[in-house]
mmCIF entry with sequence, helices, sheets and N, C-alpha, C, O atoms, coordinates in Angstrom:
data_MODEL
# 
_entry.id   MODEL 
# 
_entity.id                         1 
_entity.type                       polymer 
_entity.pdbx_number_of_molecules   1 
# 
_entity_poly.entity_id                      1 
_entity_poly.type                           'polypeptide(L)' 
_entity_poly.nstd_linkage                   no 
_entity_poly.nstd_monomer                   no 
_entity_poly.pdbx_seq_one_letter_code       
;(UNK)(UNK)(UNK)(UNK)(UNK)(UNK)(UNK)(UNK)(UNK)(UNK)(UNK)(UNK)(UNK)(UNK)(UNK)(UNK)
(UNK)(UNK)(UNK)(UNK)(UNK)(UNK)(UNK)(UNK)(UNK)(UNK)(UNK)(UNK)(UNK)(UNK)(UNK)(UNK)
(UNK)(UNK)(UNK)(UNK)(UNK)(UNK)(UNK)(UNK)(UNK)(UNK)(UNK)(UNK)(UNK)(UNK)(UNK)(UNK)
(UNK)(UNK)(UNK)(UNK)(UNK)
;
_entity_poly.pdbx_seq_one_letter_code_can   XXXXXXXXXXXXXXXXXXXXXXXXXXXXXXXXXXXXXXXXXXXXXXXXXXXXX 
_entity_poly.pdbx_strand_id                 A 
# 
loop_
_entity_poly_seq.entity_id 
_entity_poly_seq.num 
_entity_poly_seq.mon_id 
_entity_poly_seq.hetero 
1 1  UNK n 
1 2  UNK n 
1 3  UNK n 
1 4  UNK n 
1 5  UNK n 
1 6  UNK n 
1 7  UNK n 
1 8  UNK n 
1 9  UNK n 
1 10 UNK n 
1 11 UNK n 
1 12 UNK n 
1 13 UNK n 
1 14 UNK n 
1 15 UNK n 
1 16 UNK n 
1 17 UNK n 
1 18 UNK n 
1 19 UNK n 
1 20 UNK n 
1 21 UNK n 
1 22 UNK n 
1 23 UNK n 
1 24 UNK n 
1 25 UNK n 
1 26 UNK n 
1 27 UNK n 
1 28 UNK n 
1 29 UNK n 
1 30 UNK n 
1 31 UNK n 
1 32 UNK n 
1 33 UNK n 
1 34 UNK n 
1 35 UNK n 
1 36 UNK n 
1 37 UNK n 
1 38 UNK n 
1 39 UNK n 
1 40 UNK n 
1 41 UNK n 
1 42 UNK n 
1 43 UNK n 
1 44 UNK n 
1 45 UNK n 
1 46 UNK n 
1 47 UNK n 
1 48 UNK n 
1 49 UNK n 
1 50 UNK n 
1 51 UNK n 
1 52 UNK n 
1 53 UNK n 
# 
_struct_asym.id          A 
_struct_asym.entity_id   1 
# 
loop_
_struct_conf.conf_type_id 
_struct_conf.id 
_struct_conf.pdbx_PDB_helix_id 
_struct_conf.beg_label_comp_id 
_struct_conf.beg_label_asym_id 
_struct_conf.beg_label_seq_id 
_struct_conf.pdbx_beg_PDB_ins_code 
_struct_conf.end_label_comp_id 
_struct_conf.end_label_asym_id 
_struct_conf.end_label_seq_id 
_struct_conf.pdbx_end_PDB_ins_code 
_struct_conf.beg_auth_comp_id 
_struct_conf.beg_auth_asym_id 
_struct_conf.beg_auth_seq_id 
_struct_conf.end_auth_comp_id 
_struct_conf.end_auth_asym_id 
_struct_conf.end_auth_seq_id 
_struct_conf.pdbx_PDB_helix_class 
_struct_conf.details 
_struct_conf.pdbx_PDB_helix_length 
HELX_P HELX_P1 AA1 UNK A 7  ? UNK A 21 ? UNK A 7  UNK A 21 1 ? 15 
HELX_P HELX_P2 AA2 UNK A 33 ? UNK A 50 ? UNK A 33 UNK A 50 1 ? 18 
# 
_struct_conf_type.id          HELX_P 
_struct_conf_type.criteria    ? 
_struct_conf_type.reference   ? 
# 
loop_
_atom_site.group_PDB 
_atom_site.id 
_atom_site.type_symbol 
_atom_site.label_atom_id 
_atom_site.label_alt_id 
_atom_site.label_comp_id 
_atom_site.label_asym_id 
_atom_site.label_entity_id 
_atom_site.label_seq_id 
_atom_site.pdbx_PDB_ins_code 
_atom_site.Cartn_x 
_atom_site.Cartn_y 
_atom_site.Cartn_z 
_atom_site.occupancy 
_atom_site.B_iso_or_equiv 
_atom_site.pdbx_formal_charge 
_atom_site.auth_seq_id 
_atom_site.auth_comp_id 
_atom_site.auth_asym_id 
_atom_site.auth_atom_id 
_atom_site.pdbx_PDB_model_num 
ATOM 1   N N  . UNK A 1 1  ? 83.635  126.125 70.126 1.00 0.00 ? 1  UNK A N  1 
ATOM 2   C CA . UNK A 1 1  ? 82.958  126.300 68.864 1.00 0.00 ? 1  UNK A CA 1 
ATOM 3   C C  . UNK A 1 1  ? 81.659  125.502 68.803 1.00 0.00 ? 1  UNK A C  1 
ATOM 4   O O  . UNK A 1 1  ? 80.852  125.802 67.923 1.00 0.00 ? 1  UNK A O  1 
ATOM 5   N N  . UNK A 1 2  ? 81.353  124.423 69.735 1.00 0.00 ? 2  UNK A N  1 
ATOM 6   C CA . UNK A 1 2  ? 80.171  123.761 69.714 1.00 0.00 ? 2  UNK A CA 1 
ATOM 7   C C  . UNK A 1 2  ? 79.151  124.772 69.971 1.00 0.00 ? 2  UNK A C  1 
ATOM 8   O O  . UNK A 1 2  ? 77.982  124.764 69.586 1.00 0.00 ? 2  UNK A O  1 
ATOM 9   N N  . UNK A 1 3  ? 79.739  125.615 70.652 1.00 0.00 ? 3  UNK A N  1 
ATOM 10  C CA . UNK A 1 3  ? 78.157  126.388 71.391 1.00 0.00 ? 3  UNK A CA 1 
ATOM 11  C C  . UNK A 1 3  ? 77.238  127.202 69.890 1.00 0.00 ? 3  UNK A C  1 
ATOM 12  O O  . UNK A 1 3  ? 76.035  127.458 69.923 1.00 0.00 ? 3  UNK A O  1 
ATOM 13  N N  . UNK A 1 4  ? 77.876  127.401 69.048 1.00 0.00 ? 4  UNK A N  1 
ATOM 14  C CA . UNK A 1 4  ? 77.149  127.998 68.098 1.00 0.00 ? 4  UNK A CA 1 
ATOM 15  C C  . UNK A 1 4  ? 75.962  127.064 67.557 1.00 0.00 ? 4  UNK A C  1 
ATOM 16  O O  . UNK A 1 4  ? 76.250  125.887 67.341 1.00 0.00 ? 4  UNK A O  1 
ATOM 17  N N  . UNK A 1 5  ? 74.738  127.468 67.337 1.00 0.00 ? 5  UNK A N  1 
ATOM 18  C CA . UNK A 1 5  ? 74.117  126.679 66.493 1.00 0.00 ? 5  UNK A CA 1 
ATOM 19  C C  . UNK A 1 5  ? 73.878  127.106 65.120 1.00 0.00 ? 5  UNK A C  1 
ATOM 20  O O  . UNK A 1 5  ? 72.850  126.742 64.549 1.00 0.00 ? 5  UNK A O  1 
ATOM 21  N N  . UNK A 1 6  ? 74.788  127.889 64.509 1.00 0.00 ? 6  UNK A N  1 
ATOM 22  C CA . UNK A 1 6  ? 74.523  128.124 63.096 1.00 0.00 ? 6  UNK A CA 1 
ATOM 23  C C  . UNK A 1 6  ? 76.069  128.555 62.741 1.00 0.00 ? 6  UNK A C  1 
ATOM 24  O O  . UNK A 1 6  ? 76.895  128.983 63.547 1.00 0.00 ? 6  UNK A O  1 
ATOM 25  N N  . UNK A 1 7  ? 76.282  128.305 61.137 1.00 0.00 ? 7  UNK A N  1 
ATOM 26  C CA . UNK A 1 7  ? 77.788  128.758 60.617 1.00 0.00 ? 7  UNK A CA 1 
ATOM 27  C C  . UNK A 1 7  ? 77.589  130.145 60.467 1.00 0.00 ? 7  UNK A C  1 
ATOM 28  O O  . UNK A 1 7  ? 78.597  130.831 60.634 1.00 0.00 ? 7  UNK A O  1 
ATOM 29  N N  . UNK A 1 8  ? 76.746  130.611 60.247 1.00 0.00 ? 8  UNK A N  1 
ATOM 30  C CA . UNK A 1 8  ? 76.864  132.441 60.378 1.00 0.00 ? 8  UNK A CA 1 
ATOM 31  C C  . UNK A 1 8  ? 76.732  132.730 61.323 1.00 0.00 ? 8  UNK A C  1 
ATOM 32  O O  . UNK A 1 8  ? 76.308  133.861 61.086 1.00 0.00 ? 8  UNK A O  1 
ATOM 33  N N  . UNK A 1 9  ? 76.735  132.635 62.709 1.00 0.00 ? 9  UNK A N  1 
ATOM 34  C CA . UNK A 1 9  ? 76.635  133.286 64.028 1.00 0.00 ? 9  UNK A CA 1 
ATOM 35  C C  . UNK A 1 9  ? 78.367  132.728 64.359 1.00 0.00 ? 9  UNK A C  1 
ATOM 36  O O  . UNK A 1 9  ? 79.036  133.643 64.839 1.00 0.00 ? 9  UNK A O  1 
ATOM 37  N N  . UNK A 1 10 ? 79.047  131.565 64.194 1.00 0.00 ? 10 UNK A N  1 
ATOM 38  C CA . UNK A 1 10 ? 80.530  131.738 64.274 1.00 0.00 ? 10 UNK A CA 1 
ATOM 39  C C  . UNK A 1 10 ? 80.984  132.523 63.661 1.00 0.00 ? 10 UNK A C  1 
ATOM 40  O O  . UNK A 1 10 ? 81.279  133.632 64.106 1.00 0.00 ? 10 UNK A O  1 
ATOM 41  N N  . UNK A 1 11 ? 81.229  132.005 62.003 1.00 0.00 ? 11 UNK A N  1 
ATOM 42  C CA . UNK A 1 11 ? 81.563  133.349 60.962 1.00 0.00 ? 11 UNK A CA 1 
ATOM 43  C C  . UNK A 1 11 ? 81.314  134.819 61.404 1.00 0.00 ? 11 UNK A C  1 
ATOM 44  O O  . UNK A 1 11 ? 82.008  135.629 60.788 1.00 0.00 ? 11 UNK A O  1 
ATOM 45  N N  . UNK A 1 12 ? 80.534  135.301 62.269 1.00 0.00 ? 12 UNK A N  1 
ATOM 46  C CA . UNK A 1 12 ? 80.588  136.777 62.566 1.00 0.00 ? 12 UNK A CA 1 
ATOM 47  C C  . UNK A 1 12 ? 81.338  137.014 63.705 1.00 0.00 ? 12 UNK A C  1 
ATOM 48  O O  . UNK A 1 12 ? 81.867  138.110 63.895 1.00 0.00 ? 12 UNK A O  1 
ATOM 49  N N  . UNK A 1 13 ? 81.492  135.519 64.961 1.00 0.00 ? 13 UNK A N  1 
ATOM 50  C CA . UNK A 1 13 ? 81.946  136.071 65.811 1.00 0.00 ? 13 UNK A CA 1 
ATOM 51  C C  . UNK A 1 13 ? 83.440  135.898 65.774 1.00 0.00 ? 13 UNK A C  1 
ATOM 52  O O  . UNK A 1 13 ? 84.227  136.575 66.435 1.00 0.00 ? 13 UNK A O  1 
ATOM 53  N N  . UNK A 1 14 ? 83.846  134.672 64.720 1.00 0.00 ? 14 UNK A N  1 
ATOM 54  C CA . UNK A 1 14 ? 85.415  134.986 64.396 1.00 0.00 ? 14 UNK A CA 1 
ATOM 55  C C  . UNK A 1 14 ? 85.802  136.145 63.411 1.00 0.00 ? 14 UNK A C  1 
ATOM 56  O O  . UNK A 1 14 ? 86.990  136.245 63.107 1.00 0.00 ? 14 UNK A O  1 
ATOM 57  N N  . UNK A 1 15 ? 84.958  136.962 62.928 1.00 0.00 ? 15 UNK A N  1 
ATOM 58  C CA . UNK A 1 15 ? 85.578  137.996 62.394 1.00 0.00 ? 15 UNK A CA 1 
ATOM 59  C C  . UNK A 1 15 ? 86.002  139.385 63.033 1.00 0.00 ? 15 UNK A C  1 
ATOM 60  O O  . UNK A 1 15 ? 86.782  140.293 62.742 1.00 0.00 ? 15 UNK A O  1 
ATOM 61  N N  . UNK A 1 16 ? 85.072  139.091 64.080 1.00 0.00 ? 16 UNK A N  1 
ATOM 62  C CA . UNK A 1 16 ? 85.188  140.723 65.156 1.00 0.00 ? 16 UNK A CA 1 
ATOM 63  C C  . UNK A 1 16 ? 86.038  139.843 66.145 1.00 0.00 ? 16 UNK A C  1 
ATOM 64  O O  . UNK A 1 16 ? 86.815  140.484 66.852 1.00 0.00 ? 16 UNK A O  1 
ATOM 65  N N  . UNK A 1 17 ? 86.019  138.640 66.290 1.00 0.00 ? 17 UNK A N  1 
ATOM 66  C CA . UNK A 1 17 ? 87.405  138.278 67.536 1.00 0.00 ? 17 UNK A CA 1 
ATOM 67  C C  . UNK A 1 17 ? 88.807  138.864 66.340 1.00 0.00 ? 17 UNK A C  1 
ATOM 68  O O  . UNK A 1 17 ? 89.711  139.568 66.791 1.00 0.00 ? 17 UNK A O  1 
ATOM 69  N N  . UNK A 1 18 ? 88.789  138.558 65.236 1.00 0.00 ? 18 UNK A N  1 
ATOM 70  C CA . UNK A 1 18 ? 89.898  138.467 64.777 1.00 0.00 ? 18 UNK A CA 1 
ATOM 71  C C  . UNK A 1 18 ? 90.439  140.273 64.591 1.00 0.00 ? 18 UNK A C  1 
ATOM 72  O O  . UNK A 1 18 ? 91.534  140.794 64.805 1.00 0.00 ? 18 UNK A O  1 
ATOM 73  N N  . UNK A 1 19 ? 89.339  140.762 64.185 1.00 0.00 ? 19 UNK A N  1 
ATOM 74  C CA . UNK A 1 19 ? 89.811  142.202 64.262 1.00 0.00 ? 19 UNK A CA 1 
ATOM 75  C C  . UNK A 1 19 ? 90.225  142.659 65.080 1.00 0.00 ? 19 UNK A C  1 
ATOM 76  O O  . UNK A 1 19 ? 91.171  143.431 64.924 1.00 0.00 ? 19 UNK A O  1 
ATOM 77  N N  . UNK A 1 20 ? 89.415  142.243 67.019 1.00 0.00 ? 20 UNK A N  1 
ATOM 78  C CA . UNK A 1 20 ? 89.971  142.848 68.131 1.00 0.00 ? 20 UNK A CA 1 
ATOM 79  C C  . UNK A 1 20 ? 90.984  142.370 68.185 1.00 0.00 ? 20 UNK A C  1 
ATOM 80  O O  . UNK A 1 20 ? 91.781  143.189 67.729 1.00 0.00 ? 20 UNK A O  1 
ATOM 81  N N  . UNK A 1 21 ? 91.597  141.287 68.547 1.00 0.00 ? 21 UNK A N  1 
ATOM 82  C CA . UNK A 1 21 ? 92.230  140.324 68.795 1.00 0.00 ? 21 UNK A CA 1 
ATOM 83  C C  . UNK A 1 21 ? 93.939  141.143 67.658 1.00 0.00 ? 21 UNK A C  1 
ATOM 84  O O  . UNK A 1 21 ? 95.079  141.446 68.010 1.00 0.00 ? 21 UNK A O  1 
ATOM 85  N N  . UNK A 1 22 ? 93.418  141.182 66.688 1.00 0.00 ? 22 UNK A N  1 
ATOM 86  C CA . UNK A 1 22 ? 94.723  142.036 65.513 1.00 0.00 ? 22 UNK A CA 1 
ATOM 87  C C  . UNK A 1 22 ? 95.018  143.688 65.935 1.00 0.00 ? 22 UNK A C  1 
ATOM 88  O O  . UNK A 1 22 ? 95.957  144.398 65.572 1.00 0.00 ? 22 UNK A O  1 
ATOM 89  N N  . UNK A 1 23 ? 93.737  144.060 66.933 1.00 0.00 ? 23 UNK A N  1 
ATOM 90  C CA . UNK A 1 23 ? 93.817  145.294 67.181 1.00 0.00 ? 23 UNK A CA 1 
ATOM 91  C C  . UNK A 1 23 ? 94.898  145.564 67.981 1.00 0.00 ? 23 UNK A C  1 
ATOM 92  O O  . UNK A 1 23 ? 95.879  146.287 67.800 1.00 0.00 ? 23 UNK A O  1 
ATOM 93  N N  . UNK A 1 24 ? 94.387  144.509 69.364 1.00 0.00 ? 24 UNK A N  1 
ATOM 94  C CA . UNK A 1 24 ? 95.182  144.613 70.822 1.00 0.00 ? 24 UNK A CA 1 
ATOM 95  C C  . UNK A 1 24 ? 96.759  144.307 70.348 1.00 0.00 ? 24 UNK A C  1 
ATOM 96  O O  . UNK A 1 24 ? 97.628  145.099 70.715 1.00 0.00 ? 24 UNK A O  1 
ATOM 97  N N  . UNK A 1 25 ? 97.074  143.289 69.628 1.00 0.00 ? 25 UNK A N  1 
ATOM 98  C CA . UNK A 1 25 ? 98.073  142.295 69.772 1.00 0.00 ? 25 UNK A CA 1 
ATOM 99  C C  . UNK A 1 25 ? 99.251  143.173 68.842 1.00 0.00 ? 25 UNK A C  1 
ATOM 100 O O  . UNK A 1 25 ? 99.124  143.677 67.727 1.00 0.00 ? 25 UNK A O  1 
ATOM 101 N N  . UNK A 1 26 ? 100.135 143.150 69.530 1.00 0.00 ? 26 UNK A N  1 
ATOM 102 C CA . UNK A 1 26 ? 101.490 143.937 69.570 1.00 0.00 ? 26 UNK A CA 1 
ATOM 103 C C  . UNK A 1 26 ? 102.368 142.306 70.233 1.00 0.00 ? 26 UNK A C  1 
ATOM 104 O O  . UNK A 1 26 ? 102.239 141.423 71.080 1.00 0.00 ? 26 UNK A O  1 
ATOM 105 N N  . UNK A 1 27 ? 103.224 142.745 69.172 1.00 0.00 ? 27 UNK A N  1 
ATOM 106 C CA . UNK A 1 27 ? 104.764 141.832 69.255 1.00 0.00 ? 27 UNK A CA 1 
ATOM 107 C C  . UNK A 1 27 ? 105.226 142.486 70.509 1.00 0.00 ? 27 UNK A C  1 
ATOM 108 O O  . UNK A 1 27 ? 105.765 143.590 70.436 1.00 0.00 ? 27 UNK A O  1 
ATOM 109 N N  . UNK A 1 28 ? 105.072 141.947 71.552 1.00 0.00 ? 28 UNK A N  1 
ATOM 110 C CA . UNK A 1 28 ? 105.589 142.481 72.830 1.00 0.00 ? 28 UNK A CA 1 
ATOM 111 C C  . UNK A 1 28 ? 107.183 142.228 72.735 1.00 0.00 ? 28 UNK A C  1 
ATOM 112 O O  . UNK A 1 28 ? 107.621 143.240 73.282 1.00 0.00 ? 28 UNK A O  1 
ATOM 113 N N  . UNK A 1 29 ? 108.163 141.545 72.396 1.00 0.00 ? 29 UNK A N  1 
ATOM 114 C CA . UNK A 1 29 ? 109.096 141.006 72.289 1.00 0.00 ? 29 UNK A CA 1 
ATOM 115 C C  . UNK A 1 29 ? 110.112 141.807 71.734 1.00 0.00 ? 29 UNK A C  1 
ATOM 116 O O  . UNK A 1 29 ? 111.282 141.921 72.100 1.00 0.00 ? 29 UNK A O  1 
ATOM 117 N N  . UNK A 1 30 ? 109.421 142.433 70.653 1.00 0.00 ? 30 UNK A N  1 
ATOM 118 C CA . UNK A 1 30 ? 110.119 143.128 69.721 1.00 0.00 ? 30 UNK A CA 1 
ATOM 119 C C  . UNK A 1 30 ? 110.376 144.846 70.165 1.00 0.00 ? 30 UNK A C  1 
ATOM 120 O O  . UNK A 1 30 ? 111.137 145.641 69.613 1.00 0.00 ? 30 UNK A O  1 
ATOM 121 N N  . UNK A 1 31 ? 109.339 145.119 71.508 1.00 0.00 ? 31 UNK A N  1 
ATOM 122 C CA . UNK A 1 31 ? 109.494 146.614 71.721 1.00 0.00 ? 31 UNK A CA 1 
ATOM 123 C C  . UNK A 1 31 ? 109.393 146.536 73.196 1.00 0.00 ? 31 UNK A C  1 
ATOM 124 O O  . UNK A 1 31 ? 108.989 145.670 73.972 1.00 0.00 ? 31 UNK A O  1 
ATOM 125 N N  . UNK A 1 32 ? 110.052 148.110 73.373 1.00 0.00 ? 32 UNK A N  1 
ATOM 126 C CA . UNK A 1 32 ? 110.603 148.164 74.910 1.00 0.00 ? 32 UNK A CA 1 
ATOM 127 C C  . UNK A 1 32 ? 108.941 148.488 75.655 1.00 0.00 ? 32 UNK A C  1 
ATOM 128 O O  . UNK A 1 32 ? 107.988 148.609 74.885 1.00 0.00 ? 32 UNK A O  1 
ATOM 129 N N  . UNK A 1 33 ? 108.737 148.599 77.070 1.00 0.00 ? 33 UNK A N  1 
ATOM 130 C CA . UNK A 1 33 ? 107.667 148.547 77.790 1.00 0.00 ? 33 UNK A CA 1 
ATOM 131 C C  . UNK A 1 33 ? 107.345 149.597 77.527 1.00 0.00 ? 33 UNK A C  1 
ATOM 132 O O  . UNK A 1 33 ? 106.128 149.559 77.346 1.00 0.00 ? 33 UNK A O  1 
ATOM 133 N N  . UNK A 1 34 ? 107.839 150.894 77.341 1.00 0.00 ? 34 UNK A N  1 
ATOM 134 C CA . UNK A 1 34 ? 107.217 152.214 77.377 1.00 0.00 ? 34 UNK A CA 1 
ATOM 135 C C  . UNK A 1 34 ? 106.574 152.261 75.853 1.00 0.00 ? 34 UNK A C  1 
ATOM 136 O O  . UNK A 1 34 ? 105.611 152.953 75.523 1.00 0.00 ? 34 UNK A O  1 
ATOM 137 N N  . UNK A 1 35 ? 107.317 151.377 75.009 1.00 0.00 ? 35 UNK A N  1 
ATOM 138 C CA . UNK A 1 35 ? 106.404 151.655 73.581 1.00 0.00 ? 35 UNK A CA 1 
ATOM 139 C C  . UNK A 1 35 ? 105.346 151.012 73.183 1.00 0.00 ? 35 UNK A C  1 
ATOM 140 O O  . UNK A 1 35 ? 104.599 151.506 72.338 1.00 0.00 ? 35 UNK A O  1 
ATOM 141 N N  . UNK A 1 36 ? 105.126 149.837 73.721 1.00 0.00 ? 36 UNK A N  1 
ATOM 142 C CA . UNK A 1 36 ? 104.120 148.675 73.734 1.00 0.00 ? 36 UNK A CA 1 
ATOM 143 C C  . UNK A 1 36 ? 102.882 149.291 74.492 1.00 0.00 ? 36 UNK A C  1 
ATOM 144 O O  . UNK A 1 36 ? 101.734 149.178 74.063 1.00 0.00 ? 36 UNK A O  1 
ATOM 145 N N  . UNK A 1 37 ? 103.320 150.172 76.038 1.00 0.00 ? 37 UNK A N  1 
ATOM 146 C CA . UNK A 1 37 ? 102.292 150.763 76.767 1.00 0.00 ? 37 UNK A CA 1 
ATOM 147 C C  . UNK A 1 37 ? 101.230 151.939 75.773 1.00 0.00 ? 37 UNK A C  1 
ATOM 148 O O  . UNK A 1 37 ? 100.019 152.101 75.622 1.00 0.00 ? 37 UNK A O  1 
ATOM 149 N N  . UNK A 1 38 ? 102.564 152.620 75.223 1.00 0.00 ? 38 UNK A N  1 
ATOM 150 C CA . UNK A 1 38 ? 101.715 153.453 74.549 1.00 0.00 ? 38 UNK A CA 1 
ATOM 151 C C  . UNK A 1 38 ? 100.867 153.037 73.284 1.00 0.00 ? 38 UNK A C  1 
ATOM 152 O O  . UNK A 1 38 ? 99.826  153.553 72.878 1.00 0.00 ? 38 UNK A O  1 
ATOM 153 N N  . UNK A 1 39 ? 101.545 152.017 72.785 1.00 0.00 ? 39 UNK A N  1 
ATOM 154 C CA . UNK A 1 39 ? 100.413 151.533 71.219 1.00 0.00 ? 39 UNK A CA 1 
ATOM 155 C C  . UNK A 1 39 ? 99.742  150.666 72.186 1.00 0.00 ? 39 UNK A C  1 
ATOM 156 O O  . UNK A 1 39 ? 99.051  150.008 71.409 1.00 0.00 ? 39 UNK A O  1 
ATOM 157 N N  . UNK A 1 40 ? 99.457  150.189 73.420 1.00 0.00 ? 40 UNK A N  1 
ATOM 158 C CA . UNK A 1 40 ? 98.079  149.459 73.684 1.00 0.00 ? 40 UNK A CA 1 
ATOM 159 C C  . UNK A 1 40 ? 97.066  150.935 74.278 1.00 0.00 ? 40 UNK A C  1 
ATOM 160 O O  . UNK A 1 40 ? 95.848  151.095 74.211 1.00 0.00 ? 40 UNK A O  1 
ATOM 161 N N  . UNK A 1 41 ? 98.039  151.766 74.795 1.00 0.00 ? 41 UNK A N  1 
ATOM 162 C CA . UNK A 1 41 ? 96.663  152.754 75.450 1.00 0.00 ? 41 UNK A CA 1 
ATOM 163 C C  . UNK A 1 41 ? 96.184  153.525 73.900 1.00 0.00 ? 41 UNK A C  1 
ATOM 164 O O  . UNK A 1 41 ? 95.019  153.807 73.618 1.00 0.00 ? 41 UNK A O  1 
ATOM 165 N N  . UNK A 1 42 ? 97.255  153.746 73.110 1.00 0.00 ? 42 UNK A N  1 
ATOM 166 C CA . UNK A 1 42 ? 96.411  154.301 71.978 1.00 0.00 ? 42 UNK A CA 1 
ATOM 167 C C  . UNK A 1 42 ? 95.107  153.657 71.446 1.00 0.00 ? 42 UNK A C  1 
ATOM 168 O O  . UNK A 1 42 ? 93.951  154.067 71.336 1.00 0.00 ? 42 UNK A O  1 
ATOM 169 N N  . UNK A 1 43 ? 95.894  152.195 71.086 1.00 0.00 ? 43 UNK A N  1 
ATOM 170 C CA . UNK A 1 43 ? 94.779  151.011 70.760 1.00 0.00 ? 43 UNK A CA 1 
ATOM 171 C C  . UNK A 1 43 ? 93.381  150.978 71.728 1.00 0.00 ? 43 UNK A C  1 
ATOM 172 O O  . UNK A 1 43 ? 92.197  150.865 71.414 1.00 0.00 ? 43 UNK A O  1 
ATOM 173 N N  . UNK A 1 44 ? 93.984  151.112 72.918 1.00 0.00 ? 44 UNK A N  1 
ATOM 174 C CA . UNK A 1 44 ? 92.293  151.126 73.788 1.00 0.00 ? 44 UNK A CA 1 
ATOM 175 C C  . UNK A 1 44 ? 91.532  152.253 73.459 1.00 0.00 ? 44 UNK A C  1 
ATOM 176 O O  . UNK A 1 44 ? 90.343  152.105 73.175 1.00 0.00 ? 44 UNK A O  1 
ATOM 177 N N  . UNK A 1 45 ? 92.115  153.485 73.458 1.00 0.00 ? 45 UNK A N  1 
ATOM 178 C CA . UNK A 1 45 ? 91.105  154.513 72.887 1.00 0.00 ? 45 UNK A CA 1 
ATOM 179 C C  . UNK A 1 45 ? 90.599  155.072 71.866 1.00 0.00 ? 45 UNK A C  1 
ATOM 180 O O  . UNK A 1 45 ? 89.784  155.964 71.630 1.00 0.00 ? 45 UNK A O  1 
ATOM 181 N N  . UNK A 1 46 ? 91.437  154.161 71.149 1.00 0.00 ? 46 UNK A N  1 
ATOM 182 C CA . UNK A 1 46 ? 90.381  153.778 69.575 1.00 0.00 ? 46 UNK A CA 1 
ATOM 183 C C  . UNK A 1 46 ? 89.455  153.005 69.106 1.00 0.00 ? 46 UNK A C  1 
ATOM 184 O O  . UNK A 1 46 ? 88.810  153.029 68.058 1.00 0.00 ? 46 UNK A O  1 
ATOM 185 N N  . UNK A 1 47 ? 89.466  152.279 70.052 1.00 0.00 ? 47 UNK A N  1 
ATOM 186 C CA . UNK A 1 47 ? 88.466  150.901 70.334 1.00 0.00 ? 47 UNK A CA 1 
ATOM 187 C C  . UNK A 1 47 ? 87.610  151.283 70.976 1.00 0.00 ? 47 UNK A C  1 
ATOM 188 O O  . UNK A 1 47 ? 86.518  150.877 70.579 1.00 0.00 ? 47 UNK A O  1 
ATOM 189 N N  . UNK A 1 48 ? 87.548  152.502 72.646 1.00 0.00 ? 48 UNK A N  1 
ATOM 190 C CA . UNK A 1 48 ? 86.576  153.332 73.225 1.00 0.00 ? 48 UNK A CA 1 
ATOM 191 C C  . UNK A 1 48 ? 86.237  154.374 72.237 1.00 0.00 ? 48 UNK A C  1 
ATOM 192 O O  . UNK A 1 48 ? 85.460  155.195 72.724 1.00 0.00 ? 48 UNK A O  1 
ATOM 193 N N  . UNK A 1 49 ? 86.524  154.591 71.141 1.00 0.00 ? 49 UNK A N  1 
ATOM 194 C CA . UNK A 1 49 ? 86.237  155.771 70.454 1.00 0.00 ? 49 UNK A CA 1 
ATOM 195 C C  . UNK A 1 49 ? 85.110  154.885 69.560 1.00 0.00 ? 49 UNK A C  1 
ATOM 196 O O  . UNK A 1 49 ? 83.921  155.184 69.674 1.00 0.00 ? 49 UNK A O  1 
ATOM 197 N N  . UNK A 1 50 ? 85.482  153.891 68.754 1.00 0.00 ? 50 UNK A N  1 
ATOM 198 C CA . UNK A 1 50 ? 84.793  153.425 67.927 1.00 0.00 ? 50 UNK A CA 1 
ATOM 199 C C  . UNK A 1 50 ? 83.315  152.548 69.023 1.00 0.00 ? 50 UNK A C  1 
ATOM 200 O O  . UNK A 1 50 ? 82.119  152.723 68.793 1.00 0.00 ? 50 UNK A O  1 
ATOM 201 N N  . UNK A 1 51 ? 83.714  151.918 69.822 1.00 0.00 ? 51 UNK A N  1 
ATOM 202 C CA . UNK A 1 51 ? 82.305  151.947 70.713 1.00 0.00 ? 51 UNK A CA 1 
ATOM 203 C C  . UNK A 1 51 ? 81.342  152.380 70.803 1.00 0.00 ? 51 UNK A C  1 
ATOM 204 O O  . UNK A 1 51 ? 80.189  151.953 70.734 1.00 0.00 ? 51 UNK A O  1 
ATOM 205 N N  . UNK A 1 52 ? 82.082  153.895 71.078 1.00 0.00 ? 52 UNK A N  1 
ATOM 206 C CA . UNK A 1 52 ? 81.014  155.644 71.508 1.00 0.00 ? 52 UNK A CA 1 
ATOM 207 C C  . UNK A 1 52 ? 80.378  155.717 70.470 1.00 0.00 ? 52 UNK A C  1 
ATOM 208 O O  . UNK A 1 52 ? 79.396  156.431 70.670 1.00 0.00 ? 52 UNK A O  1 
ATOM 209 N N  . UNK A 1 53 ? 80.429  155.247 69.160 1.00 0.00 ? 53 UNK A N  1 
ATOM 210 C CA . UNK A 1 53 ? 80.282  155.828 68.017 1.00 0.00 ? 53 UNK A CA 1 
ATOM 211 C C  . UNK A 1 53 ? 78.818  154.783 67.753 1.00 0.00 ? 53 UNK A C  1 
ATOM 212 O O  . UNK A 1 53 ? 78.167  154.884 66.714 1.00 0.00 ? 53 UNK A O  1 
# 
């Protein structure tokens, strides 16, 4: 967090870490491998979708 030199250049970059970061993140624990695979590949190509955009 030192590297920032201003509170609005953190403030923006913890808000898009926190969105990706809430995007990717699946309770791995709680679901079997084949269902976790599929809500992260969904998740990736909604994230490549919104990119493209």
């Amino acid at each position: 967090m030192l590297r920032f030199q201003r509170m609005p250049s953190l403030q923006k970059f913890a808000a898009v870490h926190a969105s990706v970061s809430n995007h990717f993140n699946r309770e791995r624990s709680l679901s079997s491998r084949d269902i976790f695979k599929l809500y992260r590949a969904a998740a990736l190509a909604e994230w490549r979708q919104f990119g493209a955009a």
